[in-house]
N, C-alpha and C positions, 0 to 999 in steps of 0.2 A: 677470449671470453671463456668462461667456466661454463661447465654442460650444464648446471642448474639456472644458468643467465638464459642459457639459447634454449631452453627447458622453457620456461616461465614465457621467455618473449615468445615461440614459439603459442603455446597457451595462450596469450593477449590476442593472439594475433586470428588464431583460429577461432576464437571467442566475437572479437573482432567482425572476420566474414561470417559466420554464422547470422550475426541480428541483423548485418547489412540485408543478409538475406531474404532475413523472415522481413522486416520493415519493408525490401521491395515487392515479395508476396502480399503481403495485406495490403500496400500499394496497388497491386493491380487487381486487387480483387473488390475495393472498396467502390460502393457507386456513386460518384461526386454531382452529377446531373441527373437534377429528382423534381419532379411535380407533386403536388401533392392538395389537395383538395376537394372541394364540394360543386354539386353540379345542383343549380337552381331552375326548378319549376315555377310557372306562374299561369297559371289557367283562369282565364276571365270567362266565366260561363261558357266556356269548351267543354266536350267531354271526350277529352282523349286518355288512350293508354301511351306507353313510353316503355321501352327495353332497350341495356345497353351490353356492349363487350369490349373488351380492350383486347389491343393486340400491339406488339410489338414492343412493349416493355417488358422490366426484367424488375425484380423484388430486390433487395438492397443485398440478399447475399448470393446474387446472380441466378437465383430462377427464374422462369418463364413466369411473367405477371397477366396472363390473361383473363381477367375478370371479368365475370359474368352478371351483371345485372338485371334481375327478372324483372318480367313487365308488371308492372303498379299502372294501376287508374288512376290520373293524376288532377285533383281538387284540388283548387283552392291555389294553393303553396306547398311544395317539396321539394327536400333537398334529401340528395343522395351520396355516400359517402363513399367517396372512391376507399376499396379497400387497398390497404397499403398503399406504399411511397409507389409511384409512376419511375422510375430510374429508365435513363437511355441505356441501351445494350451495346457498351463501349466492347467488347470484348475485340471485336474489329475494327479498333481504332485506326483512322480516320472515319474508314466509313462505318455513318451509324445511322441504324434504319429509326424510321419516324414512329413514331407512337401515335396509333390510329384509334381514337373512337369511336364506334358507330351505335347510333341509335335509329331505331324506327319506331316513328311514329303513326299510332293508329288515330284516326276522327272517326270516333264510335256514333257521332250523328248523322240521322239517316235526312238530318233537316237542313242542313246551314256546312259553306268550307269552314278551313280553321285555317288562319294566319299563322306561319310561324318564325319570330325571331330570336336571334340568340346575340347576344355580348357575352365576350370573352371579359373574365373578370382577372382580379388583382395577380392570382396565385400563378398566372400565366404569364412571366416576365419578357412583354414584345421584344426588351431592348435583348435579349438570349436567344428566343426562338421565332420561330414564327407559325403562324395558327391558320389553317383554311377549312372553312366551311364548303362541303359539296353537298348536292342531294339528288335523287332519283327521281325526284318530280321539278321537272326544271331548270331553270339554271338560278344560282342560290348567289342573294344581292344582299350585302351584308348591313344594308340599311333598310330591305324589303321583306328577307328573307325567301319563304317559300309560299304558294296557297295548300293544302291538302283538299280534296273534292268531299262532300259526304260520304262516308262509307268506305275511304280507302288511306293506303297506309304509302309512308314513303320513309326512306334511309336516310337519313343526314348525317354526313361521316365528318368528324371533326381530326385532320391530320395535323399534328404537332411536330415542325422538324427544329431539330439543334441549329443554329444559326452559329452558333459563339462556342465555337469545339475548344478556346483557348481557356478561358473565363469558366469557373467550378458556379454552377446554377445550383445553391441549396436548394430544399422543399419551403415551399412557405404557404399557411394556415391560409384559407380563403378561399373564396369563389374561384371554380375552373373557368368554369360559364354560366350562363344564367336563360334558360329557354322562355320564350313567354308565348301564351296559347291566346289567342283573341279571334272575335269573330268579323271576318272582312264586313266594312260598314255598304260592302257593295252585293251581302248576299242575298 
């Protein structure tokens, strides 16, 4: 072979490794398992506040996604918009820590408990992960929920873990969960 052969292949070849390479970087850096959605309020003549924080997710170009959502008096109907995508923190593939919500809720009446339940909605794909509700006031019954007392406040921590580490979980448009505030017909 002539030097300008083994010149040129030589060329292809290092051209070659090169994109192989960039292709498996943007490979490991892309976040393929992403939630993404709206968290629903529904207050039936309750008069509670609501505050939330995420933890343990990462933003789609691998920072810390810890969002902080301030506490709102919640009337009526609200919905609140998770900022940015939810992505799991593959960086320590296998293991990959859960993506935790917590919120506390306050019962601003000095009169009446407040019921509270929550469904897990569409954007939350069971058949991928799995969803648990806990709380600080009790033990939390996903058909019962919780009660809050007059005048006090309790945590309900929504943990989200990756079930289906094989299978890429898009983000999809929609309900995270959906809370509803009611007054126990026993207060």
């Amino acid at each position: 072979m002539s030097k300008r052969i083994k010149l040129v292949l030589s060329i292809c070849i290092l051209a070659l490794c090169l994109s192989t390479l960039t292709f498996g970087v943007l490979a490991a850096v892309q976040k393929n398992n992403q939630i993404e959605g709206e968290i629903g309020f529904n207050a039936d003549n309750c008069d509670v506040s609501i505050s939330a924080s995420v933890e343990g997710a990462v933003k789609e170009d691998g920072s810390a996604n810890n969002a902080n959502l301030a506490t709102t008096k919640v009337t009526d109907n609200l919905v609140w918009k998770i900022p940015d995508v939810l992505c799991f923190d593959e960086k320590n593939y296998p293991t990959i820590p859960d993506i935790v919500i917590t919120f506390v809720v306050t019962n601003n009446s000095t009169n009446v408990a407040v019921k509270v339940t929550a469904t897990l909605g569409p954007a939350i794909p069971t058949d991928h992960v799995s969803a648990t509700f806990a709380s600080t006031v009790g033990t939390w019954s996903d058909t019962d929920g919780i009660t809050i007392e007059k005048g006090s406040s309790a945590t309900i921590t929504l943990t989200i873990s990756l079930t289906d580490k094989e299978t890429t979980l898009h983000a999809t448009q929609g309900s995270l969960v959906g809370f509803n505030f009611q007054t126990p017909t026993n207060s």
